[in-house]
FITI-408533 format. One line per 10 residues: number of its first residue (from 1); for each residue x, y, z of C-alpha. Coordinates in nm, 2 decimals, m for minus. Example, Ala and Ser with C-alpha at 12.3 -4.5 7.8 and 13.67 -1.06 7.14 Angstrom:
2
1	1.23/m0.45/0.78; 1.37/m0.11/0.71
//
This chain:
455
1	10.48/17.18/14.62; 10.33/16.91/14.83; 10.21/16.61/14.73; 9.82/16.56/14.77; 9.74/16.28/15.00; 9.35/16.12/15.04; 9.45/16.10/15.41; 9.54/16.33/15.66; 9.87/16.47/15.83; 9.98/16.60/16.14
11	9.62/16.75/16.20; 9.58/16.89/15.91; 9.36/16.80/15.64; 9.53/16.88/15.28; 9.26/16.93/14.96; 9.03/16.63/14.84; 9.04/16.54/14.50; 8.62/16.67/14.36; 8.37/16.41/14.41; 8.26/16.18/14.16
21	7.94/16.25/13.95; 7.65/16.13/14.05; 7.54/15.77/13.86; 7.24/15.81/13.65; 6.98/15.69/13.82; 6.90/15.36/13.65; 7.23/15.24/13.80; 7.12/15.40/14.17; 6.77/15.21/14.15; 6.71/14.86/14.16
31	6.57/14.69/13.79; 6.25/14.57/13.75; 6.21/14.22/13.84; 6.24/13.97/13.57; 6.40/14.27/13.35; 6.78/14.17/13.21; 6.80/13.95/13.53; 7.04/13.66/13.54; 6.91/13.47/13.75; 6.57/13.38/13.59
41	6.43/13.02/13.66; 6.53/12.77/13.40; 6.84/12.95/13.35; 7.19/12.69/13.34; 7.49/12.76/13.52; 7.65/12.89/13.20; 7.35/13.10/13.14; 7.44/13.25/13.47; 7.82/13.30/13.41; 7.74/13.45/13.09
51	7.51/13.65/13.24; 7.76/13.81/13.47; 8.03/13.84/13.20; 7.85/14.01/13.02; 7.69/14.28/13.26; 8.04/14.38/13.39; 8.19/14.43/13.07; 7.89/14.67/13.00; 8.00/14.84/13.30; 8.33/14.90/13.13
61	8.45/15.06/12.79; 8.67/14.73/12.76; 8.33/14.56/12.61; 8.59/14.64/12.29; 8.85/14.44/12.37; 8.64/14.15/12.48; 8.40/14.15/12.17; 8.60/13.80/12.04; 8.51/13.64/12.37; 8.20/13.79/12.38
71	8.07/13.66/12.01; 8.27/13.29/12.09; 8.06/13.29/12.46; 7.73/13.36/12.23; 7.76/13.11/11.98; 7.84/12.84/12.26; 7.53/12.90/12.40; 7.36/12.89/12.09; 7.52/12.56/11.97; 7.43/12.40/12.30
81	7.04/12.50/12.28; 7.02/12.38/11.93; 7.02/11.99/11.86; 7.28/11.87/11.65; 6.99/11.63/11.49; 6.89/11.93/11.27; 7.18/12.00/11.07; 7.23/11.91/10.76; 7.48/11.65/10.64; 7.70/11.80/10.37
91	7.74/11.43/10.16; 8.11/11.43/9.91; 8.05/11.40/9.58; 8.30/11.27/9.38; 8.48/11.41/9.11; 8.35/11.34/8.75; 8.45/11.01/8.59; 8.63/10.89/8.92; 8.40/10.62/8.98; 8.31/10.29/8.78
101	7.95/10.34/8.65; 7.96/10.12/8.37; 7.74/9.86/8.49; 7.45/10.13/8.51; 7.56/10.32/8.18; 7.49/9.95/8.04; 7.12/9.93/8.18; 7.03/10.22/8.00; 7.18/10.15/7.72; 7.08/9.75/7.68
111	6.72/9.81/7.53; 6.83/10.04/7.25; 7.13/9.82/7.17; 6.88/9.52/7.17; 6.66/9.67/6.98; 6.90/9.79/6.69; 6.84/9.65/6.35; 7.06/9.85/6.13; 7.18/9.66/5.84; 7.52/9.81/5.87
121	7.76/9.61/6.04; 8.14/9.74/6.11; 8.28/9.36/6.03; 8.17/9.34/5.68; 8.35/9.70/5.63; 8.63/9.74/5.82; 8.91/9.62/5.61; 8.69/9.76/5.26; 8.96/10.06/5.23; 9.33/9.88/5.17
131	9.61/10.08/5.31; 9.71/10.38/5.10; 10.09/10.29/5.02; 10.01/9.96/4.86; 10.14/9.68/5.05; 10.32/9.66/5.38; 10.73/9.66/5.35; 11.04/9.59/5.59; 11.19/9.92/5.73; 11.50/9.74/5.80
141	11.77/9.72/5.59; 11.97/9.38/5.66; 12.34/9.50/5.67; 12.56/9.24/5.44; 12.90/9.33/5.64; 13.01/9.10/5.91; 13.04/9.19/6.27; 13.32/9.35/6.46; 13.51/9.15/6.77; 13.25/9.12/7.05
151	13.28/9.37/7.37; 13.15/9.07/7.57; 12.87/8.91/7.70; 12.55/9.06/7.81; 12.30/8.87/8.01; 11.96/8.96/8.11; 11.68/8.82/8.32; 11.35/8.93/8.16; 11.05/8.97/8.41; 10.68/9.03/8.38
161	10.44/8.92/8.19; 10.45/8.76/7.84; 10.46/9.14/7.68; 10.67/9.29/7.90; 10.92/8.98/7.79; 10.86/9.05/7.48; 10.94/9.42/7.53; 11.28/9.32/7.71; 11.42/9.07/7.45; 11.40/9.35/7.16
171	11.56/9.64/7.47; 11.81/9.37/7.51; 11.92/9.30/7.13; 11.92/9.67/7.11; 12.14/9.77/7.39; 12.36/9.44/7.31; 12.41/9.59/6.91; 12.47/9.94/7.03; 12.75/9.84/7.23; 12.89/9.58/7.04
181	12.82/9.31/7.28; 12.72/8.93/7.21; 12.35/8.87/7.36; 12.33/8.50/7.52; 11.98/8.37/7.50; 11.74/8.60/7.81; 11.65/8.37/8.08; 11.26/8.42/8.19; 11.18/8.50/8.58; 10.97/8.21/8.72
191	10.64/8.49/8.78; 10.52/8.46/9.13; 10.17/8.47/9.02; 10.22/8.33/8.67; 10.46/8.05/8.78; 10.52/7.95/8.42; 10.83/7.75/8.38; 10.85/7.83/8.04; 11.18/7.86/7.88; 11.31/8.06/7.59
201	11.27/7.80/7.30; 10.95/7.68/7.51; 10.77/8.01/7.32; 10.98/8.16/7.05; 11.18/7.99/6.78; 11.57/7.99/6.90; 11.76/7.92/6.63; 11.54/8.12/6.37; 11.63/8.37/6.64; 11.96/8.38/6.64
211	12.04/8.35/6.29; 11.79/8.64/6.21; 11.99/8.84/6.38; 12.34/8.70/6.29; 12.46/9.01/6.06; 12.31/9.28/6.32; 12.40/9.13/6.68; 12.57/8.83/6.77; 12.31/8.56/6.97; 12.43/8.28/7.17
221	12.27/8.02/7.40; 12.59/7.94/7.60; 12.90/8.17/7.76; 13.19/7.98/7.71; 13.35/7.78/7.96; 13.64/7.97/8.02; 13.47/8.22/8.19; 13.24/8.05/8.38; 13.51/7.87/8.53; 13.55/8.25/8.69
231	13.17/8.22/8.83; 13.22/7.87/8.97; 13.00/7.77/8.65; 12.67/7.97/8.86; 12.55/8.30/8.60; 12.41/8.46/8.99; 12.77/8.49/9.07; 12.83/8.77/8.75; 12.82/9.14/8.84; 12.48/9.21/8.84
241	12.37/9.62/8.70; 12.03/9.72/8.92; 11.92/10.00/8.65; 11.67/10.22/8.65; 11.41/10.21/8.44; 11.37/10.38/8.13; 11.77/10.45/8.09; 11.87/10.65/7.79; 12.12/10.46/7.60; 12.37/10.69/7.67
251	12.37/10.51/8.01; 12.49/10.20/7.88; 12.70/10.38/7.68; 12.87/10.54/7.97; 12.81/10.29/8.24; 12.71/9.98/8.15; 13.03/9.90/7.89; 13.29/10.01/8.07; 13.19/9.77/8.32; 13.15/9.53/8.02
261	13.51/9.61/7.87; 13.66/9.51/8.22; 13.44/9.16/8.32; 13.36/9.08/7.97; 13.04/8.97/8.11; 12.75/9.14/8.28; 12.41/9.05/8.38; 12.13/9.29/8.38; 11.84/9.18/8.65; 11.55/9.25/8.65
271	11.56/9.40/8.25; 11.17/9.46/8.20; 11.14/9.84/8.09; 11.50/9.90/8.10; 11.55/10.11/7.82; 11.41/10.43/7.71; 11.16/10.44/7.44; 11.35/10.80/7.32; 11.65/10.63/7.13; 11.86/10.72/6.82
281	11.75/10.56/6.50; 11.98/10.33/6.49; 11.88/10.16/6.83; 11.49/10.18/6.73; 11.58/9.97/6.44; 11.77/9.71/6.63; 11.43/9.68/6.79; 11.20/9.68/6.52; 11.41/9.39/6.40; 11.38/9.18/6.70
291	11.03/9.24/6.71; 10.90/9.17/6.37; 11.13/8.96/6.23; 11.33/8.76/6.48; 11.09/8.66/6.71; 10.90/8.40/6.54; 10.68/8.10/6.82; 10.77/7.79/6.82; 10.67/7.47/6.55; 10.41/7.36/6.80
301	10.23/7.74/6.94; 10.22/7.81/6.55; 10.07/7.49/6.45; 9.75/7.51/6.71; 9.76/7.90/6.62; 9.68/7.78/6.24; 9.41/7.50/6.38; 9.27/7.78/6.55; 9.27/8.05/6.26; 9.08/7.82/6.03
311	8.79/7.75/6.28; 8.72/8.09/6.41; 8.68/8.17/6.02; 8.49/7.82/5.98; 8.26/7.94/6.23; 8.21/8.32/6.01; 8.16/8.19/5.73; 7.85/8.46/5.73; 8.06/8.75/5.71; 8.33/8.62/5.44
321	8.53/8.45/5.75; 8.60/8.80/5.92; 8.60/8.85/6.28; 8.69/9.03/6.56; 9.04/8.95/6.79; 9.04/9.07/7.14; 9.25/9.05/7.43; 9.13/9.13/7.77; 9.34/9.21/8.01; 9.14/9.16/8.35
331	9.31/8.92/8.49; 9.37/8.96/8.86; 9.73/9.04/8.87; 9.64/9.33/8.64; 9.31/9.46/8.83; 9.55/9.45/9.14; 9.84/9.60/8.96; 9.63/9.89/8.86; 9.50/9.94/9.18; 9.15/10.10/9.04
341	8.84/10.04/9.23; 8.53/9.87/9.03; 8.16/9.76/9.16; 8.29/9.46/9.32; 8.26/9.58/9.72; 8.39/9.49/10.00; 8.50/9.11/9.84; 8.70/9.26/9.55; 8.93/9.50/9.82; 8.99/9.20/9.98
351	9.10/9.02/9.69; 9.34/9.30/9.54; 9.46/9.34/9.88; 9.56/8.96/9.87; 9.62/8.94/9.52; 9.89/9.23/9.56; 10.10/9.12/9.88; 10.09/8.76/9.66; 10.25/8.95/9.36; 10.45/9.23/9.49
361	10.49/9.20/9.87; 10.49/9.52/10.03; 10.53/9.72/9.73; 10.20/9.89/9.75; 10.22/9.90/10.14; 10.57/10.06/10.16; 10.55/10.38/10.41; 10.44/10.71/10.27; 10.26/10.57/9.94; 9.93/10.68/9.90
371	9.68/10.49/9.67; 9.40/10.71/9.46; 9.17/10.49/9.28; 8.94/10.76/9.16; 9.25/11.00/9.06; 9.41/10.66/8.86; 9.09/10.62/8.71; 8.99/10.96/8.62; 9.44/10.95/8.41; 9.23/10.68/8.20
381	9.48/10.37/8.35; 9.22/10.14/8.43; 9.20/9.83/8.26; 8.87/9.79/8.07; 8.61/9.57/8.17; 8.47/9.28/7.98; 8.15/9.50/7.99; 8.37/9.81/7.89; 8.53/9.59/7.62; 8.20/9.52/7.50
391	8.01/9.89/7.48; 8.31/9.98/7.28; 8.28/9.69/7.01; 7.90/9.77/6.97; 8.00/10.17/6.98; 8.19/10.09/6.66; 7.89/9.90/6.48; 8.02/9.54/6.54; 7.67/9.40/6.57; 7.57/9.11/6.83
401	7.58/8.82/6.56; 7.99/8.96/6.50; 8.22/8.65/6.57; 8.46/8.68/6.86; 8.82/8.52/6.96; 8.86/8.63/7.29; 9.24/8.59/7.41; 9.31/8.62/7.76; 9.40/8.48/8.06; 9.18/8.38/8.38
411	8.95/8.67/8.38; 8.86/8.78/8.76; 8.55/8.71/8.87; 8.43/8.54/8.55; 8.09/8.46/8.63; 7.99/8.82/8.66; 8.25/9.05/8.48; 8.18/8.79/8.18; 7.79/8.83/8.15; 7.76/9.12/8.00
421	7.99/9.07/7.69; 7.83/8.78/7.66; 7.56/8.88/7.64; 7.62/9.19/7.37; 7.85/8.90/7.16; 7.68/8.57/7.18; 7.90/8.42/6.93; 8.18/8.50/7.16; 8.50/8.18/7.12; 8.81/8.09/7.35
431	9.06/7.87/7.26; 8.93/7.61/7.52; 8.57/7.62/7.31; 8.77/7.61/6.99; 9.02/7.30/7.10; 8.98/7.00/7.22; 9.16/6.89/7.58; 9.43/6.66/7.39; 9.51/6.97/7.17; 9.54/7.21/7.45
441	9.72/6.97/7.69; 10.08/7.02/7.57; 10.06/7.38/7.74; 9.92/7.34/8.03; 10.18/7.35/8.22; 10.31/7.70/8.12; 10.02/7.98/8.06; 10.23/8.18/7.91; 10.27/7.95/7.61; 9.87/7.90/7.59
451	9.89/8.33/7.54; 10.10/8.30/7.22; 9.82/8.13/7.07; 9.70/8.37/6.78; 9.42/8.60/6.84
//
């Protein structure tokens, strides 16, 4: 067999392949004018390329193959006849409870607290039902055995704010008791927002301290000079544990004194939250200890305290001499710290921005970290507001003639966070309306000591 060829050969013609069907006729004749024409007046260049595109795809069963481009080249042209001007804006809402609204929940709620006359008030029932057990009792035994020979010393730096070095004095008689160390006296970090200079013995009672303690840890306010000799008589220069916090016990168990056996001292900086609150019973106690019955303020803090205490119930005398303690905590540092967002704008980001670089340089702008105000807020860790402070109070049936001592530091942005309690507690008291300059001048120099005051 040959093959067929289209042309021909040494003069000889060799079989045509059968001629093509005739096209139907409405591809023979010219269309209609104006009828699926592409080039129609008004029509774009895309219009026209389109056009085309499209017409010799319909000549060809690949129209199938091309349907993506063919729907993306249609919508294309739709977008670009319709004006963007007429589509609706889809607006975020956010999630429930992730935004302050106090302020406005107060507005709707100020008339009807204004108006309330009940008769009831919370102050003059609060304490009517005693406490079921009878009277309140020590839960620590006081052990009548003397102490075994010291491991060594254990020094701490305690950082933060007057709770949090409250919190690390207790961690640090209980880790100093379970290991069988001798404590000297914790040293207090100078704040860099604080900036209170305040010493140990400047707040608490020292030597009610240490002998409180005297059967159950071993307090002293000096290492001997032996071994500072070692540290060229400079406390910086002693091996210095970085741990992390909320370690179990079993850390300094297997950590932390072996370390101790071998330098006989160790320092422990910074010491704020150190220790875990999960802890064997005998380490809780150690704690309890420190907290309720070795930590007692000094002559003086406990002297204005009492001053204090007798004119607040002076001044509610209508309600038996009962009143209401509170202690705010919305100070800056603490609004910053938080990092919550609350009605304040534009000025208040700019202040916590300041307010946290001040406090914790580049701990909030570190690579990676990701701030959330409205998922912080919506965990219930922002601080309440004055106003907050104050729809609670009147929530329980504290009326507005109830007596307040408010404790607290410099509250941020006074003038308007203040107004509303104020307003909800008229009889609203601070220590600085309560004592006289002379009385309070003794503490100005370290706020922390004007905190102690009793509240």
């Amino acid at each position: 067999m040959h093959a067929k060829n289209r042309i021909s050969s040494s003069g000889h013609s060799t079989p045509s392949p059968p001629a093509s069907p005739l096209r139907s006729p409405r591809y023979r004749h010219g269309r209609k004018p104006g009828r699926f024409s592409p080039f129609q007046p008004g029509r774009t260049v895309a219009h026209h390329v389109a056009w085309l595109l499209l017409s010799v795809l319909l000549r060809r069963q690949g129209i199938f193959l091309f349907a993506p481009l063919i729907y993306i080249s249609g919508m294309l042209l739709y977008m670009g006849t319709v004006s963007f001007d007429v589509v609706p804006l889809v607006k975020h809402r956010p999630a429930p409870g992730s935004v302050y609204r106090s302020t406005q929940v107060y507005e709707k709620l100020k008339i009807e607290m204004n108006e309330d006359y009940s008769s009831a008030d919370a102050i003059l029932t609060i304490w009517k039902n005693s406490y079921k057990g009878g009277e309140w009792r020590p839960c620590v035994n006081k052990p009548s055995e003397g102490l075994p020979e010291s491991n060594g010393y254990i020094y701490v730096e305690a950082n933060g704010g007057l709770n949090q070095q409250r919190t690390s004095i207790c961690n640090a008689v209980a880790v100093a008791g379970y290991l069988n160390a001798t404590l000297l006296i914790p040293n207090f970090h100078f704040h860099s927002i604080w900036r209170d200079p305040s010493k140990f013995k400047d707040i608490y009672d020292e030597d009610y301290f240490i002998s409180a303690l005297e059967n159950n840890v071993q307090v002293v306010d000096k290492i001997p000079e032996y071994i500072m000799e070692r540290f060229d008589h400079n406390l910086t220069n002693v091996y210095n544990f970085k741990i992390k916090a909320w370690s179990s016990i079993q850390y300094y168990r297997d950590e932390v004194l072996p370390k101790l056996l071998e330098e006989k001292i160790i320092r422990i900086s910074p010491f704020a939250n150190r220790l875990s609150f999960d802890a064997p019973p005998v380490v809780q106690r150690l704690r309890c200890l420190a907290n309720y019955e070795a930590l007692r303020f000094s002559s003086t803090i406990l002297s204005l305290g009492e001053t204090l205490v007798a004119r607040m119930k002076k001044l509610s005398a209508n309600t038996g001499g009962k009143y209401i303690s509170v202690h705010l905590r919305f100070e800056e540092d603490m609004v910053a710290f938080s990092c919550c967002v609350f009605d304040g704008g534009e000025q208040e980001k700019e202040d916590m921005k300041n307010a946290r670089e001040r406090g914790w340089k580049g701990k909030f702008t570190k690579p990676g970290r990701v701030i959330r105000p409205g998922a912080i807020r919506i965990n219930g860790k922002c601080p309440l507001t004055p106003l907050e402070v104050g729809l609670m109070l009147r929530g329980m049936g504290f009326g507005n003639n109830t007596y307040i001592f408010l404790a607290s530091g410099k509250i941020y942005n006074a003038e308007k966070t203040m107004a509303p309690l104020l307003d909800m507690f008229p009889n609203l008291q601070t220590k600085e309306m309560l004592a006289s300059e002379e009385e309070l001048a003794p503490y100005k120099n370290g706020c922390h000591r004007l905190y102690c005051l009793p509240s």
